[in-house]
C-alpha positions as CSV (number, residue, x, y, z in Angstrom):
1,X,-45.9,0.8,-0.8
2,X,-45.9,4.4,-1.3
3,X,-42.7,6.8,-0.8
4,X,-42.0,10.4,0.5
5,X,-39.5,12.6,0.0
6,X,-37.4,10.8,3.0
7,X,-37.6,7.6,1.3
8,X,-39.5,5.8,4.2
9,X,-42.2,3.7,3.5
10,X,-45.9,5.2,4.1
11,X,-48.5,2.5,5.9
12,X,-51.6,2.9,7.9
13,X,-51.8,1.2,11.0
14,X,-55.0,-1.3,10.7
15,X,-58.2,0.2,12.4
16,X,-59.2,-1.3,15.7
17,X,-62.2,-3.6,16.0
18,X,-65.5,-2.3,16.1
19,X,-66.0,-2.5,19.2
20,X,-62.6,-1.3,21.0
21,X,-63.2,1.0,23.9
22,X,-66.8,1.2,22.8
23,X,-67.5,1.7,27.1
24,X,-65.6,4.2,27.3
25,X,-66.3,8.1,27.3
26,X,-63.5,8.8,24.7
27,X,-63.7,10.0,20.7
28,X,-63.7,7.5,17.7
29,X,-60.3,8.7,17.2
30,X,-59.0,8.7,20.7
31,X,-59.8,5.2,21.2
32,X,-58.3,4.4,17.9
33,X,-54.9,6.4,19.0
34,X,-55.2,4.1,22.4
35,X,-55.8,1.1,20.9
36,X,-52.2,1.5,18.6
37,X,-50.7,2.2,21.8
38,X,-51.6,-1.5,23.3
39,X,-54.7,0.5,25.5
40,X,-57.4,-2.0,25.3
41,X,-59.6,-1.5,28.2
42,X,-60.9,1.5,29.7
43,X,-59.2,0.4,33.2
44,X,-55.7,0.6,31.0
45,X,-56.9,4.1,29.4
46,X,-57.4,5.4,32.8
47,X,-54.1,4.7,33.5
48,X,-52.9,6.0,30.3
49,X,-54.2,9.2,31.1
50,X,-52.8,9.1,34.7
51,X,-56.1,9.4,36.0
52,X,-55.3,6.5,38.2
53,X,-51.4,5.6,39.8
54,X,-49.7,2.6,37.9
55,X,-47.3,1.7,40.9
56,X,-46.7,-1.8,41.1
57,X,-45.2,-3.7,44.4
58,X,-41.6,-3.5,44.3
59,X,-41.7,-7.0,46.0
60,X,-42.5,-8.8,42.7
61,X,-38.9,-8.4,41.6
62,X,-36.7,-11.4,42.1
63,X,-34.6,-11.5,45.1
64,X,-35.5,-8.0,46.6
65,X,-36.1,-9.7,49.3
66,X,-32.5,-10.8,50.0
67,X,-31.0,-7.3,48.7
68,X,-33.0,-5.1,51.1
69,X,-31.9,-7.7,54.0
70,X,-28.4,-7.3,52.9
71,X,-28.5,-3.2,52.9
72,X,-30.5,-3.2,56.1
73,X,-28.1,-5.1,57.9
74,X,-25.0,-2.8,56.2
75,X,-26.9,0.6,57.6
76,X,-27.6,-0.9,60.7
77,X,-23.9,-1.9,61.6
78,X,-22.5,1.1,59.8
79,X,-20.5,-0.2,56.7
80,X,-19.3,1.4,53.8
81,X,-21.5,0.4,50.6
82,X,-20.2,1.0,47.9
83,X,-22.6,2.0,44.5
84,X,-21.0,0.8,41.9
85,X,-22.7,3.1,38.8
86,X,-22.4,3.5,35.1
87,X,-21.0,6.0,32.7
88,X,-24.6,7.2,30.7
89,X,-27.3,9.3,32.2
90,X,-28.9,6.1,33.6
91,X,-26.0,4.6,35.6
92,X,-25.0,8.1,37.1
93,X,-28.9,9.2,38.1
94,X,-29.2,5.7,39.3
95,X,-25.8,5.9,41.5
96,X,-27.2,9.4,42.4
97,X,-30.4,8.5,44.1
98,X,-29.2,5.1,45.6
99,X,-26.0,7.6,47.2
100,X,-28.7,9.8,48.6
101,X,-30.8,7.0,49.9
102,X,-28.3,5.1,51.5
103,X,-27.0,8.6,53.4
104,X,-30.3,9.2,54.5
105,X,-30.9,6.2,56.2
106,X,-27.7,6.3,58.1
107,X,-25.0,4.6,55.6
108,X,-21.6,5.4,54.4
109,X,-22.1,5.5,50.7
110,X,-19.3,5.6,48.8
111,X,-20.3,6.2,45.1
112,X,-18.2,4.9,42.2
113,X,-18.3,5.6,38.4
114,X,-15.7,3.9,36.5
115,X,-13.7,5.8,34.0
116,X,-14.8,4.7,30.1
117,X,-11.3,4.7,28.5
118,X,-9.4,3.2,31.8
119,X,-11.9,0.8,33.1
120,X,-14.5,0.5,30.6
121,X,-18.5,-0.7,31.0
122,X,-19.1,-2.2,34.3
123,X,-17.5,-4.4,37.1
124,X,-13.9,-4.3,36.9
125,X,-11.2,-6.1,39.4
126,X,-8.7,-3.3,39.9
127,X,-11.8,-1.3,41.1
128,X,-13.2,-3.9,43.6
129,X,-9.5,-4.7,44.7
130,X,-9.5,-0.7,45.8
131,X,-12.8,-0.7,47.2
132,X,-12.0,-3.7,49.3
133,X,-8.6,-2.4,50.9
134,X,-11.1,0.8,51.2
135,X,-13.0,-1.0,53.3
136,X,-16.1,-1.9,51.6
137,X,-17.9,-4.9,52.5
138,X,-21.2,-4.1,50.8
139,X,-21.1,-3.3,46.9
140,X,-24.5,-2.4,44.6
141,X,-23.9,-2.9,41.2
142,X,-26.6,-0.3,39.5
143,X,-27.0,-0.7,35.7
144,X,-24.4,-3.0,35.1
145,X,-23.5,-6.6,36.8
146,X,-25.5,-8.9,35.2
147,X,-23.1,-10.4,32.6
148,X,-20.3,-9.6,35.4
149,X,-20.0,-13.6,36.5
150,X,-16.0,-13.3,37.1
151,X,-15.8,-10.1,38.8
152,X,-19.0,-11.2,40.8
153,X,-16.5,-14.0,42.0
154,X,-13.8,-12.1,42.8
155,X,-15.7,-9.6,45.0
156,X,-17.2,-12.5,47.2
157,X,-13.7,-13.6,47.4
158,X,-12.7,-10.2,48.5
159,X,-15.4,-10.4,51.5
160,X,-17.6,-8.6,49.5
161,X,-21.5,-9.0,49.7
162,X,-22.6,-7.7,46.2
163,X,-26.4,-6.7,45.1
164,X,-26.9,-6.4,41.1
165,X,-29.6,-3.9,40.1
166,X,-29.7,-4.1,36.6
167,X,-32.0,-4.0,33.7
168,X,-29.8,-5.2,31.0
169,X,-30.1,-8.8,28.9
170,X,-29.9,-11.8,31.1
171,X,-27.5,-14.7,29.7
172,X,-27.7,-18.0,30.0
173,X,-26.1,-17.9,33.6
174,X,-26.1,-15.6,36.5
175,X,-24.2,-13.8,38.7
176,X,-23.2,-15.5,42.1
177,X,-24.8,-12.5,44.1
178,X,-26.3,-12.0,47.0
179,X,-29.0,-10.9,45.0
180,X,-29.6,-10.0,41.3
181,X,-32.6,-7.9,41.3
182,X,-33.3,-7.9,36.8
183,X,-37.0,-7.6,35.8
184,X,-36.0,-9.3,32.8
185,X,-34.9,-12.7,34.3
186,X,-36.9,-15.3,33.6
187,X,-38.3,-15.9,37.0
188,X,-39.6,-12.5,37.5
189,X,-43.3,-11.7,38.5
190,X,-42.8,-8.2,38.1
191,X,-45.4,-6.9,35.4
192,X,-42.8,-4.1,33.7
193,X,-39.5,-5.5,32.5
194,X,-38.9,-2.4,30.8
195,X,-38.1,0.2,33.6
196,X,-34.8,1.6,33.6
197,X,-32.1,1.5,36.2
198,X,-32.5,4.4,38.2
199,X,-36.8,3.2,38.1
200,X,-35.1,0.0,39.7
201,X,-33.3,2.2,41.6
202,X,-36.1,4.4,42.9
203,X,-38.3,1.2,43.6
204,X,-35.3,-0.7,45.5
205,X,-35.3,3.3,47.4
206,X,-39.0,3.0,48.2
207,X,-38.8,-0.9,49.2
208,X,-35.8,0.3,51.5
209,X,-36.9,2.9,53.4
210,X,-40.3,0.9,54.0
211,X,-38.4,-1.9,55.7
212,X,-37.4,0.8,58.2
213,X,-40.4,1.7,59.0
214,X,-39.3,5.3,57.7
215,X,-41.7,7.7,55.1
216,X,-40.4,7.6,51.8
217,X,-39.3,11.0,50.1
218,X,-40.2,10.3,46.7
219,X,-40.5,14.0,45.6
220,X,-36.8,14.1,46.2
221,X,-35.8,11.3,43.8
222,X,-38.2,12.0,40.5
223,X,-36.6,14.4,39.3
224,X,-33.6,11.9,38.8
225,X,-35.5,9.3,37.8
226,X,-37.3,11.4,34.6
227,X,-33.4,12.0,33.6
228,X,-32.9,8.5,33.2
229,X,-35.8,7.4,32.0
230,X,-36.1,9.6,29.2
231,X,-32.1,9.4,28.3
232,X,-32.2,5.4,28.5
233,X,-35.5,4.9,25.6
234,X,-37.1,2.9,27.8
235,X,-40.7,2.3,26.5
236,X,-42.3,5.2,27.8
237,X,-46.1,2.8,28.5
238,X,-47.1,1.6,32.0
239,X,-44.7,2.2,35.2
240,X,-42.5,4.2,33.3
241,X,-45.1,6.6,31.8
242,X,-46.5,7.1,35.6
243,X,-42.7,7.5,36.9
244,X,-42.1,10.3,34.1
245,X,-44.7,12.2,34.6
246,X,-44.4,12.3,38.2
247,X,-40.7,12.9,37.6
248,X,-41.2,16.0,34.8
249,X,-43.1,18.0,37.6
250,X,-40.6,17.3,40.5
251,X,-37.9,18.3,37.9
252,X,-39.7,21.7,36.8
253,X,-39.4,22.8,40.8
254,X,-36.2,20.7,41.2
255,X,-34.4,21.6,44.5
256,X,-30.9,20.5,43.0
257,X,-28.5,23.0,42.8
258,X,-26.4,21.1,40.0
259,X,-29.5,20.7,38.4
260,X,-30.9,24.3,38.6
261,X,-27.7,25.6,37.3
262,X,-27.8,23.3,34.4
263,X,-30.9,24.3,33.3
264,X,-29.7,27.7,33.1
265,X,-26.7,27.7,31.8
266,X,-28.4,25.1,28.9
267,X,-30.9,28.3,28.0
268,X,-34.0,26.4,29.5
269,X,-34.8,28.8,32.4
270,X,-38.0,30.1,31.6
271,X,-39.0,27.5,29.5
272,X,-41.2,23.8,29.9
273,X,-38.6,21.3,30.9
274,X,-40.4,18.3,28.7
275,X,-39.0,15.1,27.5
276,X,-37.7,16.9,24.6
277,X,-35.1,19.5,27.3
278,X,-34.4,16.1,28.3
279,X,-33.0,14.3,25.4
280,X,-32.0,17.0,23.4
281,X,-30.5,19.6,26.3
282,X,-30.1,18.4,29.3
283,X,-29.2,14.6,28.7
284,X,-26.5,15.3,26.1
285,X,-24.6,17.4,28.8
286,X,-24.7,15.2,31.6
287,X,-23.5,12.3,29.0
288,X,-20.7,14.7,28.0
289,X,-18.9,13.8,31.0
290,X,-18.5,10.7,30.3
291,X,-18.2,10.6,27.0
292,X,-15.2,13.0,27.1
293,X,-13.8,13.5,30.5
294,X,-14.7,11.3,33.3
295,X,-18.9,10.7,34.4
296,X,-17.9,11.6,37.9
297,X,-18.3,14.8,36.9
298,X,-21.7,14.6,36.3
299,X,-22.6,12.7,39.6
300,X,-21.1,15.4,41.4
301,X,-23.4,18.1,40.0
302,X,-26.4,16.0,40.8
303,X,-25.1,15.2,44.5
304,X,-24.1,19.1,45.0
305,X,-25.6,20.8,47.4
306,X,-23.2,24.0,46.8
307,X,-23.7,26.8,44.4
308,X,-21.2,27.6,43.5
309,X,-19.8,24.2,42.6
310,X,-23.0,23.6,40.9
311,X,-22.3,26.5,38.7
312,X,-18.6,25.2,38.0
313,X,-20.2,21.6,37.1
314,X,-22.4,23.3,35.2
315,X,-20.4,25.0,33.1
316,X,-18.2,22.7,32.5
317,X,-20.2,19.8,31.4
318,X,-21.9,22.7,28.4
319,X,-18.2,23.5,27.5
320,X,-17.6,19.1,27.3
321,X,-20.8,19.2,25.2
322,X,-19.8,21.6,22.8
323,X,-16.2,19.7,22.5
324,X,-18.2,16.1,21.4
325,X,-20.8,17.6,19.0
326,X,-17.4,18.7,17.3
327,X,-15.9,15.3,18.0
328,X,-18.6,13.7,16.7
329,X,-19.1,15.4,13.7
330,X,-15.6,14.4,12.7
331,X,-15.9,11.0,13.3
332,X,-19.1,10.4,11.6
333,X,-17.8,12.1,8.5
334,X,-14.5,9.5,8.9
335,X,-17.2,6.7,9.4
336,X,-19.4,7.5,6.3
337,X,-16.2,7.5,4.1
338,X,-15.5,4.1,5.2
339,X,-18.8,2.8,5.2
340,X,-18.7,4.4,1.2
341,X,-15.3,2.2,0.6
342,X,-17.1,-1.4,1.8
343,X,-19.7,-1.0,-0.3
344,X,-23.3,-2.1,1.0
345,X,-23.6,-4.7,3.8
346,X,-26.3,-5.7,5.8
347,X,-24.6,-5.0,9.1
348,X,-22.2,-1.9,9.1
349,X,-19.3,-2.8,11.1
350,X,-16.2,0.0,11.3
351,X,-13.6,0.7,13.6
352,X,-10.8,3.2,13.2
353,X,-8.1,4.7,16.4
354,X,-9.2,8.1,15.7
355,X,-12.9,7.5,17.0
356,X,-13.1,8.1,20.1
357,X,-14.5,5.6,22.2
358,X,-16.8,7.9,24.2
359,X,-18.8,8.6,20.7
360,X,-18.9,5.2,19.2
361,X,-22.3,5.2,20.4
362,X,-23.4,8.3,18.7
363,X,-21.7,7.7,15.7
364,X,-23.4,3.9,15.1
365,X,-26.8,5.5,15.4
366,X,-26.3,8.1,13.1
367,X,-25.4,5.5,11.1
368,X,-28.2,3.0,12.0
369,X,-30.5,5.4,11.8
370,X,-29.0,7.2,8.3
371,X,-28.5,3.8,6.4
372,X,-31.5,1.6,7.8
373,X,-29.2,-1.3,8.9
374,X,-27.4,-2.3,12.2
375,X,-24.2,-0.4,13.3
376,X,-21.5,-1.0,15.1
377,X,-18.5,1.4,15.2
378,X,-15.1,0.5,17.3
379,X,-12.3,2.6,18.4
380,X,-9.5,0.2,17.3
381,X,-6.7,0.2,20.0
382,X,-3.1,-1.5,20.0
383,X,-4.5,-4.2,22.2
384,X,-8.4,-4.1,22.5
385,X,-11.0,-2.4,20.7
386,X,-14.5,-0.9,22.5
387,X,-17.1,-1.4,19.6
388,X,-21.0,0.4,20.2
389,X,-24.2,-1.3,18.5
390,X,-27.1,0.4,17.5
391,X,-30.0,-1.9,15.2
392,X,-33.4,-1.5,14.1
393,X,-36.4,-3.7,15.0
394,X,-35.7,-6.5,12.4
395,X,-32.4,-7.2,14.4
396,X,-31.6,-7.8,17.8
397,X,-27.9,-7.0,18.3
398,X,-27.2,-8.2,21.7
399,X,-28.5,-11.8,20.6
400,X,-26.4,-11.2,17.6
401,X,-23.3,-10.4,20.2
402,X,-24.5,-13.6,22.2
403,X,-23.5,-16.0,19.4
404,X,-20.2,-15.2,18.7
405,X,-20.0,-14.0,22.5
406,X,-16.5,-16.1,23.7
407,X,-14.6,-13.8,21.2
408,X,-15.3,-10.9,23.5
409,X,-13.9,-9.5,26.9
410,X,-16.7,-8.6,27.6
411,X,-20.1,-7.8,26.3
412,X,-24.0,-6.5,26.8
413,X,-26.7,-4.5,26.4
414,X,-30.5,-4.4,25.1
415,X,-32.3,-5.5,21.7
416,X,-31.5,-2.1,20.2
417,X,-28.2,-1.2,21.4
418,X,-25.4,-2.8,23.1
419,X,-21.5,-2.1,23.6
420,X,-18.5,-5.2,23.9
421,X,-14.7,-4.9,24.5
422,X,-12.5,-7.4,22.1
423,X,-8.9,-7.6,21.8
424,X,-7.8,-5.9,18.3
425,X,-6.9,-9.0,16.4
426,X,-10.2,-10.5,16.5
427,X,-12.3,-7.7,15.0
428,X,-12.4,-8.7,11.6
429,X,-13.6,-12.2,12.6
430,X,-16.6,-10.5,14.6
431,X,-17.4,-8.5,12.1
432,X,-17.2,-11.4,9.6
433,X,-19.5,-13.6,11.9
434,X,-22.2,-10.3,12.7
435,X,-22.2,-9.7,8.8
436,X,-23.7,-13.7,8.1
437,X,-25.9,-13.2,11.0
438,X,-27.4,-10.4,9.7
439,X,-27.5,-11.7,6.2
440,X,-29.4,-14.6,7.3
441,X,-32.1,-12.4,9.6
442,X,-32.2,-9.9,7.2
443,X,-32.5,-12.0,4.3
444,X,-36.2,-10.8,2.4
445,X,-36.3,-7.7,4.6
446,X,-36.8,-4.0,3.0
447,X,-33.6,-2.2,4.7
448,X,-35.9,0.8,4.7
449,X,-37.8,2.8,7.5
450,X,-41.6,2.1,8.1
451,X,-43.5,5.3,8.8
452,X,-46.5,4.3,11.0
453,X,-49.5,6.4,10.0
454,X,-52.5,6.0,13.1
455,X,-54.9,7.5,10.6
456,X,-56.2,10.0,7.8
457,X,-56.5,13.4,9.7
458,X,-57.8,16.4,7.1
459,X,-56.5,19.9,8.4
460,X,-59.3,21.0,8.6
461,X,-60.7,18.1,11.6
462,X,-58.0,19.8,14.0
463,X,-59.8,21.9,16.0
464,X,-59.6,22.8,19.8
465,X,-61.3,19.9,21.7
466,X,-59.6,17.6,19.8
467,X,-56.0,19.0,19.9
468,X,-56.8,19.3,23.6
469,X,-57.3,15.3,23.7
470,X,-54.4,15.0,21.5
471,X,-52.7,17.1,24.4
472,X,-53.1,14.4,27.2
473,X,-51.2,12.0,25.2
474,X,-47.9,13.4,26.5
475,X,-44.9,12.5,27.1
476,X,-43.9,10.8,23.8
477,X,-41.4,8.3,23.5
478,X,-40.3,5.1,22.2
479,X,-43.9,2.7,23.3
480,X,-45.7,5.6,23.1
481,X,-45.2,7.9,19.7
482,X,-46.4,11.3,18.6
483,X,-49.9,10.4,16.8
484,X,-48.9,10.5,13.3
485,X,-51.9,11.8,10.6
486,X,-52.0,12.2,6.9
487,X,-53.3,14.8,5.3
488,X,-54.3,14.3,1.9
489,X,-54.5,17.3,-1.2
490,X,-52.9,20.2,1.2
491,X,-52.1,23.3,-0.7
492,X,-48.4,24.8,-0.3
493,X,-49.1,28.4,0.5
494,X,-45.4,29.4,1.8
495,X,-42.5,27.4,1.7
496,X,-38.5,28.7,2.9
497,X,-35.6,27.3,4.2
498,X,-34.5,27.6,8.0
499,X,-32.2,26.7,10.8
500,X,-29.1,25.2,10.4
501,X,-27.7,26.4,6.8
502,X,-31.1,26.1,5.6
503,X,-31.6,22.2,6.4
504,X,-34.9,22.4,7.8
505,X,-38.0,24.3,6.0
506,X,-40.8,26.4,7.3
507,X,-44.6,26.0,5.2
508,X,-48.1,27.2,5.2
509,X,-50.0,24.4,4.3
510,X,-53.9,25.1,3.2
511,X,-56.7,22.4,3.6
512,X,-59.5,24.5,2.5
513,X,-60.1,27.5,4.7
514,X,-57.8,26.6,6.9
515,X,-54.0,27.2,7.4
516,X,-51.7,25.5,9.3
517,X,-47.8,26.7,9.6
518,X,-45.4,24.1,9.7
519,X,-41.4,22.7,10.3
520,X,-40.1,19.9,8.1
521,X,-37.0,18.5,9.8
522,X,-34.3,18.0,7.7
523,X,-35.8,19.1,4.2
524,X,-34.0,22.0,3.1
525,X,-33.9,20.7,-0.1
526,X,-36.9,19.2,-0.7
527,X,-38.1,20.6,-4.3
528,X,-41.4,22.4,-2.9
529,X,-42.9,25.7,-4.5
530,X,-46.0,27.5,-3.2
531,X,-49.3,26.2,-5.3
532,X,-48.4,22.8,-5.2
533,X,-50.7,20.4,-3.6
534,X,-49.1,17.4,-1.9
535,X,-49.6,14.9,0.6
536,X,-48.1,15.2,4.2
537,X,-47.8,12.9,7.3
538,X,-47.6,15.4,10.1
539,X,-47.9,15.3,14.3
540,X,-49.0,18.5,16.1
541,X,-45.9,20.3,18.2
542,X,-45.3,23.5,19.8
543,X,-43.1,25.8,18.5
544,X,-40.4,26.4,21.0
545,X,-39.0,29.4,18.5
546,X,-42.9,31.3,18.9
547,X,-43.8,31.2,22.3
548,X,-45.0,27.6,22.7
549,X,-47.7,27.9,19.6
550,X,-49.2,24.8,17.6
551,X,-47.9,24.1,14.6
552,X,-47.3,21.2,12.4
553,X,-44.2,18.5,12.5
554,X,-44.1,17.6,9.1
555,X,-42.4,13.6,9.6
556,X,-42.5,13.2,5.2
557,X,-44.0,14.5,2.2
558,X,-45.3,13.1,-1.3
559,X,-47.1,15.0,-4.5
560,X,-50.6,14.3,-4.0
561,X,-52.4,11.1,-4.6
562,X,-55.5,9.8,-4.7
563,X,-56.7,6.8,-3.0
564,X,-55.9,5.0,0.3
565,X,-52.7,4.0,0.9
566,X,-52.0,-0.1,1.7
567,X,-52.6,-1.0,5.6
């Protein structure tokens, strides 16, 4: 299988049938592009291209129906409910739009993020015990809760009525809830198990307010629910490609004060807030809270409804992000140089005290993503270690977790990425249990990256109808990728370094009479001199730098060859 100068492996995606989409009114190469995306009927493309809603009835998810009975009858007699949140982007938008919900339909919402470093992920006793004596009878447990079986128990015990709204992994048992609303149970009818918490959130929100006979604001909440979405990699296909799109525009004219200032102060005023802002910009900050400092920080700047406070927020969650790129940066370096001393492994497993746990995350999927193999890195305490997972698709991590899952305190998470809290001493027979797991699922498997090619796409071929087709593909994301194309025998007209120290490279590429500038990621030193005629895998992008004009995302390149490449 052919190479580029990233090392990933080049294939073409197999063509669709003959017949694909042959009703519809699309382009050869449109229908092709819908049909890698798992569009297979023109009802599904019309979807796809939002040209009808995909909104499906909250009352498919399991138990709904007992946790809006058990909210309506808390904002009818006037308790305290408590939302019980997360530390990421997801939890806190999620705790964010249930606060505002529950307010507006007459509630006492009492909002509560835990701190990472005291607390850790989830449910914790200490925290129900002070919620209780608080006097909160009514607790929703948003983006966590699911695995939380003991401290389920001891909230009933409390005289607690507890609702889980979670999208994370189901085990093998539940919680004893009043309800446990999870699209991924088993049991559930609901046609996306993908959405994200604060989707769960927003449809719990739109359920709600309908069983008080009261107009749902959903322009209000989008905007939230496009943070989360985006910042979670949720499969961006179905409900959660209608949610984001929906949510992008309410967060373009967002009324949030917190969120306005953030914007600013992040150097996007003036500018397309996309899914990019979002993962690259905006996300990072709000995650800086909790990754640093405490999340509640972050909550309050999407709650606000004072300027000046936003502005504070604001500020202070760019100066947090600023402090973790540096903190990062220094553990990742610390990591690779142990990850050098092991020697090669198919599972990287480290742990040091002096990585931080708010960044374990970042640094195991730099690592992941770097080495081609699962990652999990720990900040190793005196007494108990918080590990992060990140995989790739051969490997599902939190199944991997689930075997060896009575050495934990506690554990969870997705397919992809999942977090646990062990006591120190046991570490090194976790990682000596992951390590044979993976060397048994990995066995036979080519630890490298697969670079999905949709199809041949000449230079020359990209013209305006077409790149305005291309155009309605939007937002990309993990379901729903950037259409990648090769480009066979280009010509390099220009070629220098940029960005960054040089990492990146700027090219003219020539396919006949045709030029097409370019950015190659990450390429600085890629040995390329004008006159030499290569082959590139590319995706079309607006250059932020130049006013928003098309250009090239050059994703590898490889000297020119003749012939097809394998499907």
């Amino acid at each position: 299988m052919r190479r580029g100068l990233r090392g990933q492996r080049w294939q073409l995606r197999p063509p669709p049938p003959p017949n694909a989409l042959a009703e519809s009114p699309y382009p050869p190469l449109i229908r092709q592009l819908l049909w890698h995306r798992g569009v297979a009927s023109v009802a599904e493309a019309e979807r796809f291209f939002a040209q009808t809603p995909t909104e499906h009835d909250p009352f498919l998810l399991p138990e709904i129906g007992r946790a809006l009975a058990c909210l309506r009858r808390a904002i009818l007699e006037g308790e305290a409910v408590a939302v019980f949140g997360d530390f990421d982007v997801d939890g806190v938008t999620a705790a964010a739009l249930l606060t505002e919900t529950l307010r507006d339909l007459g509630a006492t919402a009492v909002p509560y993020i835990p701190d990472r470093f005291s607390e850790g992920y989830g449910l914790n006793i200490p925290a129900l015990q002070m919620l209780a004596e608080a006097g909160v009878r009514t607790l929703v447990a948003v983006d966590c809760g699911t695995t939380a079986l003991a401290e389920v128990a001891e909230a009933r015990r409390l005289g607690m009525e507890v609702v889980v709204l979670d999208h994370h992994t189901v085990l093998d048992s539940l919680p004893g809830a009043v309800a446990t609303v999870n699209p991924k149970r088993s049991d559930s009818r609901y046609p996306q198990p993908e959405l994200a918490s604060v989707g769960l959130a927003y449809k719990l929100a739109a359920a709600l307010y309908d069983s008080l006979a009261r107009p749902f604001p959903d322009h209000i909440y989008l905007d939230l629910v496009a943070l989360g979405t985006v910042t979670d990699l949720v499969p961006l296909v179905d409900e959660n490609r209608w949610l984001l799109q929906r949510g992008l525009r309410a967060l373009r004219r967002t009324e949030r004060p917190g969120l306005r200032a953030l914007i600013e102060e992040s150097g996007l005023a003036g500018r397309e807030v996309d899914v990019w802002a979002i993962g690259w910009v905006l996300g990072p900050r709000l995650n800086a809270a909790g990754r640093l400092a405490h999340a509640r920080q972050a909550l309050e700047l999407l709650l606000t409804r004072d300027e000046g406070e936003a502005r504070r927020l604001a500020l202070e969650l760019c100066r947090l992000n600023q402090e973790r790129q540096r903190q990062t940066e220094a553990a990742l370096a610390l990591a690779q140089e142990m990850v050098a001393s092991e020697g090669p492994a198919p599972l990287i497993f480290v742990g040091h005290p002096d990585i931080p746990a708010g960044i374990v995350g970042l640094v195991a999927s730099r690592l992941a993503e770097e080495h081609y193999r699962p990652a999990i890195v720990c900040e190793v305490g005196p007494q108990f270690s918080r590990g992060s997972g990140r995989s790739i698709p051969e490997f599902d991590i939190v199944a991997a977790l689930r075997s060896c899952g009575d050495l934990f305190v506690k554990y969870g998470g997705h397919r992809q990425a999942a977090g646990f809290t062990a006591r120190s001493e046991r570490l090194d027979e976790i990682r000596d249990l992951l390590r044979e797991r993976a060397a048994r699922e990995l066995a036979g498997v080519e630890l490298v990256p697969l670079l999905e090619i949709d199809l041949p796409l000449p230079l020359r071929s990209l013209r305006g109808e077409l790149v305005r087709w291309l155009e309605r593909f939007h937002p990309f994301g993990p379901g729903n990728p950037e259409p990648a194309f090769l480009a066979r025998g280009v010509s390099v007209v220009d070629v220098r370094p940029a960005g960054d120290g040089g990492r990146h490279l700027r090219l003219k590429l020539r396919d006949g009479p045709v030029v097409w500038p370019g950015t190659a990621f990450g390429l600085g030193d890629a040995p390329l001199r004008p006159g030499e005629t290569v082959d590139v895998v590319y995706s079309l992008a607006r250059d932020r730098a130049r006013e928003g004009l098309l250009e090239l995302r050059i994703k590898d390149i490889a000297p020119a060859e003749p012939g097809l490449l394998p499907s």
